[in-house]
Every structure is written in structure tokens, then in C-alpha cells.
C-alpha positions in Angstrom: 216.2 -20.8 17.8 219.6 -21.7 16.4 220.7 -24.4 13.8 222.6 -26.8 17.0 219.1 -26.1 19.6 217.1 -27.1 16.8 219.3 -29.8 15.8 219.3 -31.3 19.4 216.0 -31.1 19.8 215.6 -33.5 17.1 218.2 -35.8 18.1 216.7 -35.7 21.6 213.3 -36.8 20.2 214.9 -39.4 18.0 216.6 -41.1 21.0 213.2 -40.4 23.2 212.1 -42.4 20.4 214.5 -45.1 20.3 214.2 -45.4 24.7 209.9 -45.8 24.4 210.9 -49.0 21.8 209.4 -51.5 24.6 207.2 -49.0 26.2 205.3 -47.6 23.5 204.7 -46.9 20.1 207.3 -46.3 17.4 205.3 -43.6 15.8 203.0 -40.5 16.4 200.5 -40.6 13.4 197.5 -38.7 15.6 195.2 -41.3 16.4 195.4 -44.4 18.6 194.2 -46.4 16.1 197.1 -45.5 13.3 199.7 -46.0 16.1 199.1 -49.3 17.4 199.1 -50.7 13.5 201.9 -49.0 12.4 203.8 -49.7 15.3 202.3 -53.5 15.2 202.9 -54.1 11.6 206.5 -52.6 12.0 207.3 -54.4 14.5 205.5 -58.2 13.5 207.4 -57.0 9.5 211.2 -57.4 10.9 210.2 -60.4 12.9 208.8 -61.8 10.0 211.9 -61.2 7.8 214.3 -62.3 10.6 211.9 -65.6 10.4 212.1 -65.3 6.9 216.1 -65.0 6.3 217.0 -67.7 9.5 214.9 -70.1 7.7 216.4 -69.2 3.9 220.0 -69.8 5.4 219.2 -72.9 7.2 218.0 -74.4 4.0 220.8 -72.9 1.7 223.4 -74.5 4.6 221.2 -77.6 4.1 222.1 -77.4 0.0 225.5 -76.5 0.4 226.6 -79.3 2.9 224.6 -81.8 0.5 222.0 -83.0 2.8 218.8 -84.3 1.1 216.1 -82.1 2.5 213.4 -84.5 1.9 214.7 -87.0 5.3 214.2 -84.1 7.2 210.2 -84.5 7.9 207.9 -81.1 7.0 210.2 -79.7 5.8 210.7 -80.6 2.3 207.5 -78.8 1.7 208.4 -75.8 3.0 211.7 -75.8 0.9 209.5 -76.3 -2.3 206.8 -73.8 -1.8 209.4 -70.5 -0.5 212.3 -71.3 -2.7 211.2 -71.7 -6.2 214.2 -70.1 -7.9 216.9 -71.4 -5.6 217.9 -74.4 -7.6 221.1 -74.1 -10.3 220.5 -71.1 -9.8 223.9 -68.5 -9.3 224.4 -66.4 -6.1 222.9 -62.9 -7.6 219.6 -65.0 -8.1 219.5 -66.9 -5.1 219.9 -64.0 -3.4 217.5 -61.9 -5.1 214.9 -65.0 -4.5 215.6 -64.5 -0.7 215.0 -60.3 -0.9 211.6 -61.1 -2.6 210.3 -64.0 0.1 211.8 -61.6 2.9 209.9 -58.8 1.5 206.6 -61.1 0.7 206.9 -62.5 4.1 207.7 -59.7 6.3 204.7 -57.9 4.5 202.3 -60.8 5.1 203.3 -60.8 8.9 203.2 -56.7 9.4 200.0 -57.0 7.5 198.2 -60.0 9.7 199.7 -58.5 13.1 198.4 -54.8 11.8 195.3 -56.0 11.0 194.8 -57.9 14.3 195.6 -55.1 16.3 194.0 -53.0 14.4 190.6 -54.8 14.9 191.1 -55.5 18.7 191.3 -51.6 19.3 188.5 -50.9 17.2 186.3 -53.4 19.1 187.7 -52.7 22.3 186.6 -48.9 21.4 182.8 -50.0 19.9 182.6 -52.4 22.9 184.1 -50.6 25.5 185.9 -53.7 26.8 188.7 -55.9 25.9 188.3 -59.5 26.5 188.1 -63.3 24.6 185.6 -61.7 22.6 187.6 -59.4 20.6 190.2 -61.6 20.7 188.0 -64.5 18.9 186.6 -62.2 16.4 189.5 -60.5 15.5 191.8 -63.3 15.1 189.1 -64.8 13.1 188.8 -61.9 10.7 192.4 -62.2 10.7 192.9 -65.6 9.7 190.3 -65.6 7.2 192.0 -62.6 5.2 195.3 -64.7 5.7 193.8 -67.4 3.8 193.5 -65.2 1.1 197.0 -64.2 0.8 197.6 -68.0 -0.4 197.2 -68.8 -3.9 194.8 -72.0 -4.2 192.5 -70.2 -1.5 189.0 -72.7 -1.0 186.3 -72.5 1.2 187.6 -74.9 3.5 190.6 -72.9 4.2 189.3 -69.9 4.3 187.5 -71.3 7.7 190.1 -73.6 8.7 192.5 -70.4 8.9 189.5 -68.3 10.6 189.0 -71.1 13.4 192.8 -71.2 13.7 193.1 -67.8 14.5 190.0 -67.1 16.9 191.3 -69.8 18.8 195.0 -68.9 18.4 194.1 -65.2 19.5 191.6 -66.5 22.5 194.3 -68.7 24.0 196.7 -65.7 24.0 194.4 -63.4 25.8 192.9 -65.7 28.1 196.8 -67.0 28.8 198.1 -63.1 29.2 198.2 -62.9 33.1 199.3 -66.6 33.7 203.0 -66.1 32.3 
């Protein structure tokens, strides 16, 4: 085979790739199971760090143009808990503090949408059906583990977050055909 068949054989599978975004997987890891979470927590990452960088900008626009962030309601807490080492602080570290909550954010949301995919394959496999029922318990399972990505985790929270998510998860697959 020569160097330009062998080079547009691989440029045809990158753009074969690029065309089977929205109808498939990103990646060919082998197994079912390794696609969908790779593909999940790729995917659910760079919507988590374009959540992550809107909402860094709209509060540094907020700083800049003066406005007190603590009239705006919920939000104040927000500001306080993701941007620690904004204040005072010069450009180089303010945006180094954004790459880091990106980063920490985007991996929390690859890692939750992974991980609930993940586990709804895996049931729908052991179960041989996919219904509510996987739904519920993985989105439990998943909220539970998200609690523990916070740092002052307690029992409470821990099921309040695995509630959350069976019935978050449950709504969205009982929901699926009416939109």
C-alpha cells in the first residue's frame, strides 16, 4: 500500500469519525461497555467545561462592571465556593483559577455522566431490559458517588444526592418518548 492510500485511509476514518458524532460513538475501544463511557464522559466533560467557563466569565463580567454579586439571589454562593482565588488576584492567576475549576468540573461531569451510563448498560445487559428501573438505580448510584466528590460529604447528603438522582434519571427515561 503506498504512503498517500494509507494516508487517506486514515483521513477517511477520521472524518467517518467526525460524521457518526450524533449517531454514534466517538471511539472504538472493543466492547460496548468501554464505548458508551468513553464516548459519555467525553461528551458530558466539554459540556461541563463550556458550563464551567460561561459561568466563570459571567461572574468575572459581574466583577469588572462593579456589580455586587451578593443582590443577585443564589448566586453569591456559587461565586464563593468556585472562585476562591479570583479576588486581588492578577490575570495569570485568575486565569489559572478558571483552567483548574474547568478541569475539576468538566472531570466531575465526564465522570457522573460515564458512570451513569456505564451502569445503565450494565443493568440493561444483567437484566435484559432497559426501563425506570435501571434508570432509578443507576442515577441513584450515581448521585450517591457525586456526594462524595464534595468536601464536607454527611450522611444526609450522601442520600439526598442518591434520591435526587434516581428520581432525576427516572423522570428522563419515563419522559424520553413524550418530547
Amino acid at each position: 500500500m503506498s504512503s498517500s492510500s494509507s494516508s487517506n485511509l486514515e483521513t477517511r476514518s477520521l472524518l467517518d469519525e467526525l460524521r457518526n458524532f450524533d449517531k454514534g460513538t466517538l471511539f472504538d475501544l472493543g466492547h460496548p461497555l468501554l464505548n458508551r463511557i468513553t464516548d459519555t464522559f467525553v461528551k458530558a466533560a466539554g459540556i461541563g467545561a463550556v458550563q464551567a467557563i460561561s459561568r466563570d466569565a459571567y461572574f468575572i463580567a459581574i466583577e469588572s462592571a462593579g456589580i455586587d454579586p451578593s443582590g443577585i439571589p443564589d448566586l453569591q454562593g456559587a461565586k464563593k465556593q468556585r472562585f476562591p482565588d479570583f479576588s486581588g488576584e492578577t490575570n495569570s492567576r485568575s486565569l489559572e483559577a478558571m483552567v483548574k475549576n474547568t478541569g475539576r468540573e468538566s472531570l466531575q461531569w465526564g465522570l457522573a455522566a460515564g458512570m451513569y451510563s456505564g451502569l445503565t448498560y450494565g443493568l440493561k445487559e444483567a437484566r435484559g431490559a432497559h426501563d425506570w428501573k435501571n434508570s432509578a438505580v443507576a442515577g441513584a448510584i450515581t448521585g450517591a458517588a457525586l456526594a462524595f466528590t464534595s468536601e464536607d460529604h454527611s450522611h444526609e447528603q450522601i442520600v439526598q444526592f442518591a434520591i435526587t438522582g434516581a428520581a432525576a434519571s427516572t423522570a428522563a427515561n419515563l419522559l424520553n418518548g413524550i418530547f
